[in-house]
N, C-alpha and C positions, 0 to 999 in steps of 0.2 A: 857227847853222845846223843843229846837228846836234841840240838840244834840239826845234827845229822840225818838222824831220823825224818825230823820233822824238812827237812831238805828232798829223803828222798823219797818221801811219800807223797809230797809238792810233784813231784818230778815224777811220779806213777799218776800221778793223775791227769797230769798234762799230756804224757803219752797214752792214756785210756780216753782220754777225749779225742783222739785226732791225730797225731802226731807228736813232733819233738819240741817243745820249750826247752829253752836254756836261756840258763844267766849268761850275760855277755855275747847274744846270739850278734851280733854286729861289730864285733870285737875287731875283725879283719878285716870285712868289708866296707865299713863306714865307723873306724875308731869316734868319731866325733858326735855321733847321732846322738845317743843318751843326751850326749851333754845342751847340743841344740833343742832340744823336746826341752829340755827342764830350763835353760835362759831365754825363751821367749815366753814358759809359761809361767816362769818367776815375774818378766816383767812386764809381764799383764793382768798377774794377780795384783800385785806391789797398785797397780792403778784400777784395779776392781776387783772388791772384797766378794764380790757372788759365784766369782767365775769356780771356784771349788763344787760349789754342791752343784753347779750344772757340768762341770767336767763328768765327777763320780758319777752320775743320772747318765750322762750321756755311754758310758763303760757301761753299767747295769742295761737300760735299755739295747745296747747294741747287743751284746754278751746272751739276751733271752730271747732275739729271735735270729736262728739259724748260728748262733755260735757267737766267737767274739771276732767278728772277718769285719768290721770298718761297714757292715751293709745298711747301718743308721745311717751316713754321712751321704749316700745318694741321692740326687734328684729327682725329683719325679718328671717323667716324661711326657708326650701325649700320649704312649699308648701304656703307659704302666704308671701307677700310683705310688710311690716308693712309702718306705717306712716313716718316711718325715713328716708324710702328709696324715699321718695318724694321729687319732685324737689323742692319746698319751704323749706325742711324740712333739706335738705343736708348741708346746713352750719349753722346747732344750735350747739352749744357747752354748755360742764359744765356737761355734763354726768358720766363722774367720777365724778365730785364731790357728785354729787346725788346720786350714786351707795355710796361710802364712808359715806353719811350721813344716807342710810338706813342700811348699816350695822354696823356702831356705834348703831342705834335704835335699829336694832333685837338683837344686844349683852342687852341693857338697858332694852327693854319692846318687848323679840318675838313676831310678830303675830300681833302688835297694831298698828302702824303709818300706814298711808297708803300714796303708794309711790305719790299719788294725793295731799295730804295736803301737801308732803313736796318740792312740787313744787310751789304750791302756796305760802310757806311761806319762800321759796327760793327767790324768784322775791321780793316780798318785801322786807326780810332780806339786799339783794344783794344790791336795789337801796337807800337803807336806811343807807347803811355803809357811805358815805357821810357825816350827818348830824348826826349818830350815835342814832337815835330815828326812831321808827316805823313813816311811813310814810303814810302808811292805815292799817286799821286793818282787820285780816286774819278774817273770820270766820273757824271753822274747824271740820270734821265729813265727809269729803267724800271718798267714796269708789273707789276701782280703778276698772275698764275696763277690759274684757279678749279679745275686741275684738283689733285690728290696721289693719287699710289698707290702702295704700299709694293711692288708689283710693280716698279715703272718701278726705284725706287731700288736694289732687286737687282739690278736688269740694269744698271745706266748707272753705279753708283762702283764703282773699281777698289778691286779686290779687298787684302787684304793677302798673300793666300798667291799674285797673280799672277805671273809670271815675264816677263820685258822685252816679250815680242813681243803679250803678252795688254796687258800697260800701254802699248806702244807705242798698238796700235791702240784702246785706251779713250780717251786723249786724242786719236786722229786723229778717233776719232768726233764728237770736240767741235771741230775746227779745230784744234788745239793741237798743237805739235812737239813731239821728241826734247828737244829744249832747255828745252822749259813741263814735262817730266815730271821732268826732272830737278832746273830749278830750282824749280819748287814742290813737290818731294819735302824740299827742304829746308823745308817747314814745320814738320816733323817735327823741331825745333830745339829746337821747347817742344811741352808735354803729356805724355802719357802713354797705355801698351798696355796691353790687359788679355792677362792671360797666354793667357788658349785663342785669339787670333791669332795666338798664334809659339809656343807650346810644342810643337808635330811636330813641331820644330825642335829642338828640346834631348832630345826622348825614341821621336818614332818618324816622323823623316822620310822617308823608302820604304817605312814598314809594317813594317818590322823591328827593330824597337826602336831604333832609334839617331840618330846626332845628324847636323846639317846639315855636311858636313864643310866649309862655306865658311864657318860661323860660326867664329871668335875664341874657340880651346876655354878660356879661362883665362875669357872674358865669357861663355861657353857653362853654365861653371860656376857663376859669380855668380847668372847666372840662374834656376839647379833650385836656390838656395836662399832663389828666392823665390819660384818659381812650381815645386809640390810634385809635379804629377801633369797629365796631361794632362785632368782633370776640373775643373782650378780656373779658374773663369770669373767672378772676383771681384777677384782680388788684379791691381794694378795695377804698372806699373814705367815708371818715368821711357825716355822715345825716344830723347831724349840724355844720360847719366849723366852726373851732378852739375852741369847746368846748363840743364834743360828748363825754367827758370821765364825764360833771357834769349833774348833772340832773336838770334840771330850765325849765322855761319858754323862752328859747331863741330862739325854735324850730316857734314857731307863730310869733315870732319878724322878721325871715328869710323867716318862709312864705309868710307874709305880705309885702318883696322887692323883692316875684317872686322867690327864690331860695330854693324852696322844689326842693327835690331830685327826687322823683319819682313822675310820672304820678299822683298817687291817692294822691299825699301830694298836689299838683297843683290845684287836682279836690275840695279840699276844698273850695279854693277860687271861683269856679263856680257858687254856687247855694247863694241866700241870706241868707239865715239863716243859714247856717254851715258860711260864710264869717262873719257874723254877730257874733257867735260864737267866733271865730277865734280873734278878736277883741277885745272879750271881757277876753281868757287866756291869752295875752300878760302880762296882771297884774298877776305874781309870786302867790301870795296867794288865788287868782281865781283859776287857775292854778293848786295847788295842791291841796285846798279845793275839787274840781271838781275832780282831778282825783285818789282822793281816795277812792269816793264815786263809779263811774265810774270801779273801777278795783274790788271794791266789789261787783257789781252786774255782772262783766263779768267773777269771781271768782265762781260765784254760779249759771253757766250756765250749764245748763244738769248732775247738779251732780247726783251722785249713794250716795247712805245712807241706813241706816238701815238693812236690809241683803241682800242686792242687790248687785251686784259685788262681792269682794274680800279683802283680807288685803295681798297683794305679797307679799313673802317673799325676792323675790329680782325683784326692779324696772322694769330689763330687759327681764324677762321671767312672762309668770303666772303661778299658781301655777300647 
């Protein structure tokens, strides 16, 4: 009963954003698509361990400007700046691989997948290679975007130097609770920061030379000897030490001694009830329970459906 529920409230939400999600939306018209999205993106994880936390990054970033329509995956033009071109947006990867998985589709079923669904079912496929079982369940049926602008993507992904009440209201913007910010803050389990997003942090957070005093000054330290100077916008650092390459609950275990990476990982622990939260995904099966629930309803934000948008025939341009 409670699987039910939780099915069809999935499935109210997907319809209050947009249109119709559904399990198995490809069932008849390209029986095989699922399975193509998941064996080339098995055997490109299988030969690079990183491609997960930029899969999920790349579903999140698309999903918070204009919906989850595929409008990350555009070029920019000469007369338009697309979303790619945004400072947030400049270190996502796995582009080819999504180019290579829409044109195995258009060889299988022209005209049908849409490059939106196979981002969504990328992020999952990707963090699921791990455990080798789906990890949440896709819904599928959305249409892709003709529109991208690296403007929109400024204004709509939350920030990393935001603090709770700016993140709160970034995910209300999107329908999403206290509860979606937190549990999907835990994606931040696998990947990696590039240091000029948290180094005000370790060397002049009020403008006075000094460090965040909520950061974890022993992991404060580990960090200024890797990241040199408030100039360094290259050198990278694992979100979760010594285990950003697995996907678990160990990201709230690290936030909970102080040592979130950035600003808005920190801001969690500010407000009571996101701390309260936080407490409560250290438990592994909380955890994932929660945030598979959590990525299906940020899965089915502002979709396009029904004859609304597109079907691209390639990710990177519209038709």
């Amino acid at each position: 009963m409670k699987t039910i529920l939780i099915f069809f409230l999935i499935s109210l939400v997907a319809v209050c954003n947009g249109g119709e999600l559904k399990k198995n939306f490809y069932e008849e018209t390209c029986p095989d698509a699922e399975y193509i999205v998941q064996s080339i993106i098995w055997k490109n994880v299988a030969r690079n361990s990183t491609l997960p936390a930029k899969f999920l990054r790349m579903h999140f970033h698309d999903c918070f400007v204009r919906g989850c329509d595929g409008s990350v995956l555009i070029d920019s033009t000469a007369g338009n700046s697309a979303e790619k071109a945004a400072i947030p947006n400049l270190s996502l990867g796995g582009f080819d691989v999504i180019d290579d998985i829409k044109t195995q589709l258009e060889k299988k079923c022209p005209g049908v997948v849409s490059c939106a669904d196979i981002v969504a079912l990328a992020a999952r496929d990707s963090v699921s290679f791990q455990d080798k079982k789906p990890l949440w369940e896709v819904l599928t049926g959305r249409r892709d975007g003709r529109i991208s602008r690296a403007s929109e993507a400024l204004s709509n992904i939350p920030s990393p130097f935001f603090n709770f009440s700016a993140l709160k209201q970034s995910f209300a913007n999107k329908g999403l609770t206290v509860q979606d910010l937190v549990v999907l803050s835990g994606g931040h389990t696998i990947g990696v920061g590039h240091c000029n997003f948290f180094s005000n942090r370790l060397y002049n957070f009020t403008g006075k030379g000094d460090a965040d005093p909520s950061l974890n000054p022993s992991y404060a330290a580990f960090l200024r000897t890797k990241c040199r100077s408030l100039a360094d916008n290259t050198t990278i650092v694992e979100m979760d030490p010594g285990s950003s390459l697995s996907f678990d609950a160990d990201y709230f275990k690290i936030l909970k001694q102080n040592k979130g990476l950035f600003q808005s990982d920190a801001a969690l622990l500010t407000n009571k009830g996101s701390s309260n939260i936080v407490d409560e995904l250290v438990d592994p099966d909380k955890f994932f329970t929660e945030f598979a629930q959590s990525m299906q309803r940020m899965g089915a934000v502002g979709v396009l459906t029904g004859n609304s948008g597109e079907i691209r025939k390639k990710c990177n341009v519209v038709n």
